[in-house]
Every structure is written in structure tokens, then in C-alpha cells.
N, C-alpha and C positions, 0 to 999 in steps of 0.2 A: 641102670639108673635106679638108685632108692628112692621111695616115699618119706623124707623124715615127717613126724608128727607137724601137721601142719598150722601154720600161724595165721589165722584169719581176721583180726584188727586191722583194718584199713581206714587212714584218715588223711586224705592227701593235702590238709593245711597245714599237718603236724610237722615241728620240727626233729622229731622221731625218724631216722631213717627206716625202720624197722615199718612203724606205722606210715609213712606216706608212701613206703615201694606196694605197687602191684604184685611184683612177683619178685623172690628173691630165691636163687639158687646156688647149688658148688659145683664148679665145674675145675676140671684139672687140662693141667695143660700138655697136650700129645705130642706139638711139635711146631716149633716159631721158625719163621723166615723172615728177617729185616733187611731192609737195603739201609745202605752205609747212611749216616745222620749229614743231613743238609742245612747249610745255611738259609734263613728265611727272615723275614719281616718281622718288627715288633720284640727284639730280641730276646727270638727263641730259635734253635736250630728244633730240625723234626724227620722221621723219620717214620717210614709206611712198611707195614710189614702183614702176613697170613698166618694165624695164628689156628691150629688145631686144636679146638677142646671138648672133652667128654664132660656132657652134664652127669654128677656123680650125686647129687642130692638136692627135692625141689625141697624149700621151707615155706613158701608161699606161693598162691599163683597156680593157675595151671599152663601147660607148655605144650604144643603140637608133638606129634610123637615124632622122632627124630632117628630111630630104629636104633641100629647097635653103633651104627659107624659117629665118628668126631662130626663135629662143627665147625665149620669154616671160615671162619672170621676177621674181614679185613680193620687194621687196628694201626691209628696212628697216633706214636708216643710224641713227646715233647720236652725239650732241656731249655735250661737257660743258656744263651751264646758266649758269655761272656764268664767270668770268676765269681760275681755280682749273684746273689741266689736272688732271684724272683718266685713268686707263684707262678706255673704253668698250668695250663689249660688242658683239658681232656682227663678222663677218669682213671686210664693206664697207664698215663704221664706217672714217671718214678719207681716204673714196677718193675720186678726182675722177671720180666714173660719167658719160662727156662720148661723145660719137657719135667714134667712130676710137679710141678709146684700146683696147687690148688687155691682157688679163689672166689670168694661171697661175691655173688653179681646181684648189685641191686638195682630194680628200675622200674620203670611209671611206664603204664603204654597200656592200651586197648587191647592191644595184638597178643597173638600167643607164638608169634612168629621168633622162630629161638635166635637166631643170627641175630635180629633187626636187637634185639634185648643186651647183645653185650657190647653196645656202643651209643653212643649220643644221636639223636635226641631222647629214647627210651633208656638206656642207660643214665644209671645219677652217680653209680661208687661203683668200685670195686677192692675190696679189703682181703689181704691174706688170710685164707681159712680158719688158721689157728688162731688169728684174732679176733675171728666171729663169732665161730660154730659152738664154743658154752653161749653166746650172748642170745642168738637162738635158739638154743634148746630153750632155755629158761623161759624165755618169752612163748615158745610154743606151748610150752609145761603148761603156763597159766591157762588153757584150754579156749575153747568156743563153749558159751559161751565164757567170756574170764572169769575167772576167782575174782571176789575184791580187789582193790586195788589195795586197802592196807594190808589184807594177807599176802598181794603180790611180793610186798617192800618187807614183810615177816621174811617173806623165803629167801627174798634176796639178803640181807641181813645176815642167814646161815650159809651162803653162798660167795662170798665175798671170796675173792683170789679164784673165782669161775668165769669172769664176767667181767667186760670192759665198759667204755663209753656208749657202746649201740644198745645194750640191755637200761643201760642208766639213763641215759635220750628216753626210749620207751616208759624206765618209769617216772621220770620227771614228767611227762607227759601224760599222768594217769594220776596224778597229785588231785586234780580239780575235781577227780571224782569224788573225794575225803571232804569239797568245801561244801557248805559248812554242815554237814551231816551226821559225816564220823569222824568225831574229834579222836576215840580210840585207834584207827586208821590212819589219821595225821600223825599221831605220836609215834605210828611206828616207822613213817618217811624218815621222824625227826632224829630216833634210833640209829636208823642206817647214816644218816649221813653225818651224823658225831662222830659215828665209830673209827678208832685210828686207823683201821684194816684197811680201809676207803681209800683208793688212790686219790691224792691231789687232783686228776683231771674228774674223774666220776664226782668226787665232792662238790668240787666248782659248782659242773651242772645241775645237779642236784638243789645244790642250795638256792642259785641263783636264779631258776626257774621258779621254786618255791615263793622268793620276794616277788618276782615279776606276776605271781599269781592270786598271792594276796594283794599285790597292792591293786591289779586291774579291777578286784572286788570289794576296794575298799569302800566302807570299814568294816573291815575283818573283827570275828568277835576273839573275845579275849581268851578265849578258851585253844583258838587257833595264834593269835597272836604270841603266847608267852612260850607255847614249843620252841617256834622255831629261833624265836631271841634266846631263851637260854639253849641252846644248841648251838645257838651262831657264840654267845658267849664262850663257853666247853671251848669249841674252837677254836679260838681269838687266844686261849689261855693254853694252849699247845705248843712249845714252842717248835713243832716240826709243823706246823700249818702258816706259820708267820705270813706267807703267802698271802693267805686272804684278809691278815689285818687289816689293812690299808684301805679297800675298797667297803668292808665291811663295816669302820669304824666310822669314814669319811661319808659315806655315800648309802649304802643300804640299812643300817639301822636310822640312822636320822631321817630317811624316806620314809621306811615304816612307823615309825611311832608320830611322825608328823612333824618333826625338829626342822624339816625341812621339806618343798617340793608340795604338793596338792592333795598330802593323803592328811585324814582325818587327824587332829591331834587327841594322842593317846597316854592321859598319866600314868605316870609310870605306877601308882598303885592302884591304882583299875585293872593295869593288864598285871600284876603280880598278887592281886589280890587272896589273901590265905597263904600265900608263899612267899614269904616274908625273907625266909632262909634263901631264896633262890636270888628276891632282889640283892640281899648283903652279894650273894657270891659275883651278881653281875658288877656290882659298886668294885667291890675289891679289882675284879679282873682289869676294869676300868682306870680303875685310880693305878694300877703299876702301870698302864699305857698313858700316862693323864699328857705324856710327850707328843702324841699322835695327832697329827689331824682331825677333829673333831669330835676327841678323845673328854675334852672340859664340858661341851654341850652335853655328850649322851649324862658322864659324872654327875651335874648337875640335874639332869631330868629323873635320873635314876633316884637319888638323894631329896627330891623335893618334893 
């Protein structure tokens, strides 16, 4: 079993996977025994099976020692009964449990008891290795105590195509350390999450926690306000993001500036103030969407 460099931010209200597990480890898999999938209640068939695995690397947590030999692990998966995809239950449900495959186990629990950790109720995920283990590194990178949180979003930024949703959970989650203190630090969240490289799903969260965090501290000052709107603008004027036009034009800019919903009302040259250049650019993006759902209101608030 390795030590990787360990990750010590624990927040167990975060919606951070990364920050709310206790302990997160890789363990690979030695050798699976299933008995055949059975019909059951609530349509889902299920299937119980003992699973051999060797813990190959802790990233968080510490673990009882377990000496050289596997872990023995009783685990049961879960399909839907029918053609019809449903959400299934349990954290192994959909996995391919096969001899050599590796796996990020994450999970919340007092215990340092290894078995009791790669099932429910101490168990919360289990994600294929290769689409964790950059997301952990990186988060470990940032140390005990962490770097900044804007230098975290600086490294991510040159890191991009290393790192999926678990690393990006984590720094959406490290946003509210920037309010409202270091506006230099916010600008470089605002960086990362323009940038084309950014997958669609890391974007999403990224962004969308960002409105969710101004607005819970609204009113947000202008200095944090006009990032992330000309950012969300950048965005909205991509035509490979079209994706987020719709909720962003409808729904989250008109929250934030106050066109709608309980956040403070904010003119639009108060929060543009001295960048004058930046409102034209937001008008413009605007006015070729002026078709949109509440594409006339921002036009108009933008313009007045």
C-alpha cells in the first residue's frame, strides 16, 4: 500500500466530494464473485456478490492496517428491471467489478475499519481510478495548510485536461474564501471558468456555485459582481457553450443584478463603472440574443 501526499480539508456540509469524505482511498480489484441478478421490488433486479480488494493508495483518512493480504468485501450491485433507465441505488450499482480494475472509494465514517468503508452507510462513491486520481493529486498539491484559494484556481487554470468534476466540486467550494477580500483571487476563478479548455460539466459547477455564492451574500460589491457577469457574458457569446445560454440569460443574470428575485438592484453602471468597453461588449452579446428569454430585460438594464 502507498502513502500518496495526503489531503487534509475536511468539511462534511460541503458539496465537495473530495471535502466532505473522511477518508478516500484506491483500491483495485483481486477478484469478484456474483450470484446471477435476481428479480426484486421497486423495479430494480440485484445481485450480491464478494469482492476481493487491495488498498493501493490512501489520499485521505487514515485506515487500520490490513497487512499484505485483499479485503473482503460483501457488495451489492443494482439494474433497472425493465428497458426503462431509472436511477439505482447503491454506490457500485453500474460498475464493471472485473480482477485489475481500480477504484477511488469515498466515504464519511468515524471508523477506520477498511471493509465497513467500501459500502454504505460509510461508503458515499466509488469512481474509476483514472477519473479521480489527477483530481486528487491536485487537491492534495494544495497542501496543509492550503495555498490560497485564488492561487488554487491559478494552478488549475494551467491544469486543465488533468482534472474532472471532483477537483472542480472542491474548488467551487473554495470560492467564498475570495469574498469579499481578494477580488484578485476571484478574478482568477473568473479565468478558469471562461476558458474554452473547461469542460461543459466543470463549467456548469463552477459558474453556478459562484451565482449561488454571491447571491447568498448579497449585495455583493462591484468589484466581485462585474467578473463574473462579463465572464458569464464571454460565455453566452461562444457558440459551443450555447448550453448555458438559456438558464443564464433567463434566470441567473437577472437574479444577480436584481431584474429579478430578492437580490439587491444593481445598475448596470455602478457595477461597470470605468469599463465602459466591457458594458458595449455585454449590450452587443445581448442584443444578437435579444430572441431569448429574458434576453430584452438584461438589453435594457445593460443600456440604461
Amino acid at each position: 500500500m502507498q502513502m500518496a501526499q495526503k489531503i487534509h480539508l475536511f468539511d462534511p456540509e460541503s458539496k465537495s466530494d473530495i471535502l466532505k469524505s473522511s477518508h478516500i482511498f484506491v483500491a483495485e480489484v483481486e477478484s469478484a464473485r456474483f450470484e446471477p441478478w435476481r428479480s426484486g421490488p421497486h423495479r430494480f433486479d440485484h445481485r450480491d456478490g464478494e469482492v476481493d480488494f487491495r488498498i493501493e493508495e490512501v489520499w485521505k483518512g487514515d485506515l487500520e492496517e490490513t497487512g499484505e493480504g485483499p479485503v473482503r468485501v460483501e457488495i451489492r450491485q443494482y439494474r433497472p428491471s425493465g428497458p426503462r433507465f431509472v436511477a439505482v441505488p447503491g454506490m457500485w450499482s453500474g460498475k464493471a467489478i472485473e480482477p485489475g480494475k481500480k477504484f477511488a472509494v469515498f466515504a464519511v465514517s468515524l471508523c477506520k475499519t477498511v471493509h465497513l468503508l467500501f459500502a454504505e452507510p460509510s461508503g458515499i462513491k466509488a469512481v474509476e481510478a483514472e477519473n479521480a486520481e489527477g483530481d486528487l493529486a491536485l487537491a492534495a498539491a494544495d497542501g496543509s495548510p492550503p495555498v490560497p484559494a485564488g492561487m488554487a484556481a491559478r494552478r488549475a487554470l494551467a491544469a486543465i485536461g488533468n482534472f474532472d468534476y471532483l477537483y472542480t466540486q472542491y474548488l467551487s467550494q473554495r470560492v467564498p474564501e475570495t469574498l469579499f477580500g481578494d477580488p484578485e483571487g476571484f478574478r482568477h476563478f473568473m479565468r478558469l471558468v471562461e476558458d474554452p479548455r473547461l469542460s461543459p460539466r466543470c463549467r456548469w459547477i463552477l459558474l453556478t456555485d459562484t451565482y449561488s455564492q454571491l447571491l447568498m451574500r448579497d449585495p455583493a460589491p462591484m468589484e466581485f459582481v462585474e467578473p463574473l457577469l462579463t465572464a458569464t457574458f464571454r460565455i453566452i457569446d461562444n457558440p459551443e457553450a450555447s448550453v448555458f445560454q438559456s438558464p443564464m440569460i433567463e434566470t441567473y443574470i437577472p437574479n444577480l443584478v436584481g431584474l429579478e428575485g430578492g437580490a439587491q438592484h444593481k445598475p448596470a453602471d455602478l457595477v461597470y463603472e470605468n469599463k465602459t468597453d466591457m458594458q458595449r461588449f455585454a449590450a452587443q452579446v445581448m442584443q444578437k440574443r435579444s430572441g431569448a428569454a429574458g434576453a430584452p430585460g438584461i438589453v435594457q438594464w445593460l443600456l440604461s
